[in-house]
C-alpha positions as CSV (number, residue, x, y, z in Angstrom):
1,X,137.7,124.8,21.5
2,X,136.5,128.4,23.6
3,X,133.7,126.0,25.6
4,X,136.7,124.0,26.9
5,X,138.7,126.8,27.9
6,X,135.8,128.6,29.5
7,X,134.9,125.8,31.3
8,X,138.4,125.7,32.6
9,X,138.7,129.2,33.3
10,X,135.3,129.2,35.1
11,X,136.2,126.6,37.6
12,X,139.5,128.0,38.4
13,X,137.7,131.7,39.3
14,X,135.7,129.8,41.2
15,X,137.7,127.7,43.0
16,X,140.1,131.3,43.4
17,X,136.7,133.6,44.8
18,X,136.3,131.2,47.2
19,X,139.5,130.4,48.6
20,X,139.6,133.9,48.8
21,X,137.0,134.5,51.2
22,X,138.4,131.5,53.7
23,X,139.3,133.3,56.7
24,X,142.1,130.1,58.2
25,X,142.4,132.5,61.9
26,X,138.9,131.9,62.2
27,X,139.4,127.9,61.9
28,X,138.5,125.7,64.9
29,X,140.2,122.3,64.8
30,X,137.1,120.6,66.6
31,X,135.3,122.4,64.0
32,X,137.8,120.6,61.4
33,X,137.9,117.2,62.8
34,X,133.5,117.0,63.1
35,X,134.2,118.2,59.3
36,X,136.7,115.8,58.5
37,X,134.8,112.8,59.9
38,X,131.4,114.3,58.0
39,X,133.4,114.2,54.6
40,X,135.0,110.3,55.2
41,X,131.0,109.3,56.5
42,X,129.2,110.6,53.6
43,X,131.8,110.0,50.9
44,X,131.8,105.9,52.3
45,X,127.6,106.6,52.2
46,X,127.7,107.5,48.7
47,X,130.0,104.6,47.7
48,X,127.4,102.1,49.0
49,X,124.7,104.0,47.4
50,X,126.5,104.3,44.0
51,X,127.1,100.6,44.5
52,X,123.6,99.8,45.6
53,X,122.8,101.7,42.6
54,X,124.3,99.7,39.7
55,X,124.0,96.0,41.3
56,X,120.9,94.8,39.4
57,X,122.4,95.9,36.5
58,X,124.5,94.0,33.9
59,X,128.3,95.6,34.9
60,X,130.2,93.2,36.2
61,X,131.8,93.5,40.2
62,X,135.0,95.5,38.9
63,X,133.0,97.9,36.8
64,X,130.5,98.2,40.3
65,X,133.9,99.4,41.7
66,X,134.6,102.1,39.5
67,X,131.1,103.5,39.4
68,X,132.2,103.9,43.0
69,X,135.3,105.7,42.4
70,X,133.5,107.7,39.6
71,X,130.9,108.8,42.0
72,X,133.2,110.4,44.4
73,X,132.5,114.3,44.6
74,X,134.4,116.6,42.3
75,X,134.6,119.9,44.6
76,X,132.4,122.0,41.7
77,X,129.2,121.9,43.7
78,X,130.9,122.8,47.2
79,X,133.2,125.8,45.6
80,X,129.8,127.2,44.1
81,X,127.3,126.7,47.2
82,X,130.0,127.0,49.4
83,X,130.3,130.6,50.5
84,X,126.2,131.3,50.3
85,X,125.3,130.7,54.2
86,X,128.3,133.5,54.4
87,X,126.8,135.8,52.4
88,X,123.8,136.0,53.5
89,X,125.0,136.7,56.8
90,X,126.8,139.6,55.4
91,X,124.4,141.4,53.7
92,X,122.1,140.9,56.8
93,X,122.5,144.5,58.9
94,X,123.5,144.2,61.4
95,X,126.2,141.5,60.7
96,X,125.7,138.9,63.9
97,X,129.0,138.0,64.7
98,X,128.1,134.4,65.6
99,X,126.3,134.4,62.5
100,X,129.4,135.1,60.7
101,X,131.0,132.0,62.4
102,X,128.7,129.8,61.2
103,X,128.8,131.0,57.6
104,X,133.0,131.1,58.0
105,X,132.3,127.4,59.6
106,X,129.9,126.4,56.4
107,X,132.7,127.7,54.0
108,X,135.8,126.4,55.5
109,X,134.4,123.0,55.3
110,X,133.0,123.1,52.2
111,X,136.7,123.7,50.8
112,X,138.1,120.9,53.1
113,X,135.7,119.1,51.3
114,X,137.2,120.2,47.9
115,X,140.2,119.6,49.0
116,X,139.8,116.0,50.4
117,X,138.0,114.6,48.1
118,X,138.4,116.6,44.8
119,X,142.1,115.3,44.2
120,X,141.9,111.2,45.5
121,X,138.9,111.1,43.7
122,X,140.1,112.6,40.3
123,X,143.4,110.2,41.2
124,X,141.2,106.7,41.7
125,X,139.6,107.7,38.2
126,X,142.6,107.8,36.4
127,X,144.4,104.8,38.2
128,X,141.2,102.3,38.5
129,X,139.8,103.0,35.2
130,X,142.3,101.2,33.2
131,X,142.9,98.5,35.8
132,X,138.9,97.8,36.6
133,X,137.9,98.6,33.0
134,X,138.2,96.2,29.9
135,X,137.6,97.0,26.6
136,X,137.2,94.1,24.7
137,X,136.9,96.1,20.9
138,X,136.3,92.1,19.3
139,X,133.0,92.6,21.3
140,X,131.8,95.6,19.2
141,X,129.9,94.5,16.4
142,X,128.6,97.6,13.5
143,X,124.8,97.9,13.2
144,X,123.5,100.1,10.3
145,X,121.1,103.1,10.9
146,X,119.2,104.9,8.0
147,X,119.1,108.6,8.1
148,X,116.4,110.0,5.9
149,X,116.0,112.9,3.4
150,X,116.3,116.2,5.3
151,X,117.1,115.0,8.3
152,X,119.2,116.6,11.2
153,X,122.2,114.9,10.2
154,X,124.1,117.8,8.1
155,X,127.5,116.1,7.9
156,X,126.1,113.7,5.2
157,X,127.2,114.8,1.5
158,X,123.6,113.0,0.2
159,X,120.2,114.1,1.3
160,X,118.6,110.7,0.6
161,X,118.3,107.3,1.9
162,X,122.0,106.6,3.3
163,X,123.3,104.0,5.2
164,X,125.9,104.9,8.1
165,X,127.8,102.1,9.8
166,X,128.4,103.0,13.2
167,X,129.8,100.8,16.0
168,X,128.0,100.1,19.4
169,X,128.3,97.5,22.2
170,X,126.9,94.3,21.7
């Protein structure tokens, strides 16, 4: 399937432009460190939220805990906002140099912030998911839904009345 693939390819031009434009001489470690305790503040923040979010509902404490891990941030948005602050500095004329810093600063954490939290989080997915998860399939029950003559359903042989048994959680 081409969306798929495009999708793919899209990300991984992405995520290539803008490691491109990361100038590492440029780096401050203070710089890094503020950064790096930003990321572990607001990724813990958006675990309680996520949290917060789902307790009313009807998911049990381990399924809480993965809507945690779900929630953590995947490095798309950063790679594509990322490098705007720098940018705009650069089409300014003339370029301020501290200016530039700031947009060199805005970039370089934004990919710390892919790579910090893009590959755990992808990794808690795939290892909590099958141990926080149950699927119980003796708890799906089949309801029956009518589609009617000329609806949007084109897979049906039969444009009249027809029953389709599909299968949803109980």
């Amino acid at each position: 399937s081409s969306g798929i693939n495009a999708e793919y390819g899209g990300e991984t031009l992405l995520f290539t432009l803008v490691g491109a434009q990361v100038q590492l001489d440029l780096l401050n470690l203070e710089i890094v460190g503020y950064g790096l305790v930003c990321l572990v503040v607001g990724v813990l923040f958006r675990c309680g939220v996520a949290y917060l979010s789902v307790l009313c509902s009807e998911l049990n404490v381990r399924e809480r805990l993965f809507v945690c891990a779900s929630w953590t941030p995947k490095a798309t948005v950063q790679a594509a906002i990322g490098s705007i602050a720098l940018d705009r500095v650069r089409e300014s004329t003339p370029v301020d140099p501290d200016s530039e810093l700031y947009g060199v600063t805005v970039l370089c954490i934004a990919v710390l912030a892919i790579i910090v939290t893009s590959p755990p989080g992808a990794a808690l997915i795939s290892l909590l998911g099958p141990r926080l998860l149950d699927h119980k399939p003796e708890e799906v029950a089949p309801i029956r839904v009518a589609v009617e003559e000329g609806g949007s359903n084109e897979s049906l042989d039969k444009k009249q009345s027809t029953a389709v048994e599909t299968k949803e959680h109980v």
